[in-house]
C-alpha positions as CSV (number, residue, x, y, z in Angstrom):
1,X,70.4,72.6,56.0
2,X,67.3,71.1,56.3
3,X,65.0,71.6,53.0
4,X,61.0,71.3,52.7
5,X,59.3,70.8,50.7
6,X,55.1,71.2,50.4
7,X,53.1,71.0,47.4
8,X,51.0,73.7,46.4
9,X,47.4,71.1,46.7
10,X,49.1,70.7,50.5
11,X,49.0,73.9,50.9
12,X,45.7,74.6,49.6
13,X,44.0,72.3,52.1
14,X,45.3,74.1,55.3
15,X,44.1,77.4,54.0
16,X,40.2,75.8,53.4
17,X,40.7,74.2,56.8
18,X,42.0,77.6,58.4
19,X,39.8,79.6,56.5
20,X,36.4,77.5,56.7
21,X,34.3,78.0,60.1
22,X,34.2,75.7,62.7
23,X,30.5,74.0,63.3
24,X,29.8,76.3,66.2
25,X,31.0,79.5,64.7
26,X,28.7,78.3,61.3
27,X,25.8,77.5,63.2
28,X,25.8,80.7,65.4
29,X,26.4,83.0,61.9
30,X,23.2,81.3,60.4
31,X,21.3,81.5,63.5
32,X,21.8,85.2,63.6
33,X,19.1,87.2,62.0
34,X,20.5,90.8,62.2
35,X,23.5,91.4,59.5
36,X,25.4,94.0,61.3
37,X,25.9,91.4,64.2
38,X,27.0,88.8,61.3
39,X,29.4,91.0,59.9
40,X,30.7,91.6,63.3
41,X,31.3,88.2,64.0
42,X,33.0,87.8,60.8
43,X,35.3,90.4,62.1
44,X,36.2,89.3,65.1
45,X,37.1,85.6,63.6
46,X,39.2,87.3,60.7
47,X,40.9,88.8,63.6
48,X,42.6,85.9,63.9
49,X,43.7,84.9,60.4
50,X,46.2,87.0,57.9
51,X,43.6,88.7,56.4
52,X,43.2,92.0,55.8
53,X,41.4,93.3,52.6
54,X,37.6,93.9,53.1
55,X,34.9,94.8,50.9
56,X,34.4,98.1,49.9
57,X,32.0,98.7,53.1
58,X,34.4,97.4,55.1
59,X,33.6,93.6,55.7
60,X,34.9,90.6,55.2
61,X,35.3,89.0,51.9
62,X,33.2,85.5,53.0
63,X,31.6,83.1,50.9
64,X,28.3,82.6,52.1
65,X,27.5,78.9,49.8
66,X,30.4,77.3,51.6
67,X,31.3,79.2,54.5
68,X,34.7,80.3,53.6
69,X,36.3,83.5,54.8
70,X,37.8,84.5,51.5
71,X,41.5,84.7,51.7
72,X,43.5,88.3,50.4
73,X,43.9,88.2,47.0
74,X,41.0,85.6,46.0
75,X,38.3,86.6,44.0
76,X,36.1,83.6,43.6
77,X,35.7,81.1,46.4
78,X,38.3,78.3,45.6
79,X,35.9,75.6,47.1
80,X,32.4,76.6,45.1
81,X,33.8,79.0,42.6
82,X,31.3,81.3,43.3
């Protein structure tokens, strides 16, 4: 049996890099002036990450200082504490 074994920083890093948009995906969110097409595309990037609590309106948990789509179970942004 093979055993591995990750630490929990190791971890940590590929959530902020999962989590985190990519340069395009950041750049199009700030370009965007209307909020219901930012939540939108918020939405459909969750889609493809295991998240699946949303605000109380129904959007994504994101950080907007850093970017971050805010993992289930995170209340403050790990990267800015905010």
């Amino acid at each position: 049996m093979k055993v591995v074994s990750t630490s929990y920083s190791s971890i940590l890093k590929i959530l902020r890099f999962e989590f985190h948009l990519s340069y395009t995906d950041k750049e199009r969110y700030e370009n965007e002036e209307r909020p219901e097409v930012q939540k939108q595309m918020l939405f459909d990037m969750a889609k493809k990450l295991p998240v699946y609590t949303r605000t109380g309106s129904g959007a994504v948990r994101f950080c907007d200082r850093c970017h971050l789509i805010k993992p289930d179970r995170c209340h403050h942004c790990s990267v800015c504490a905010m």
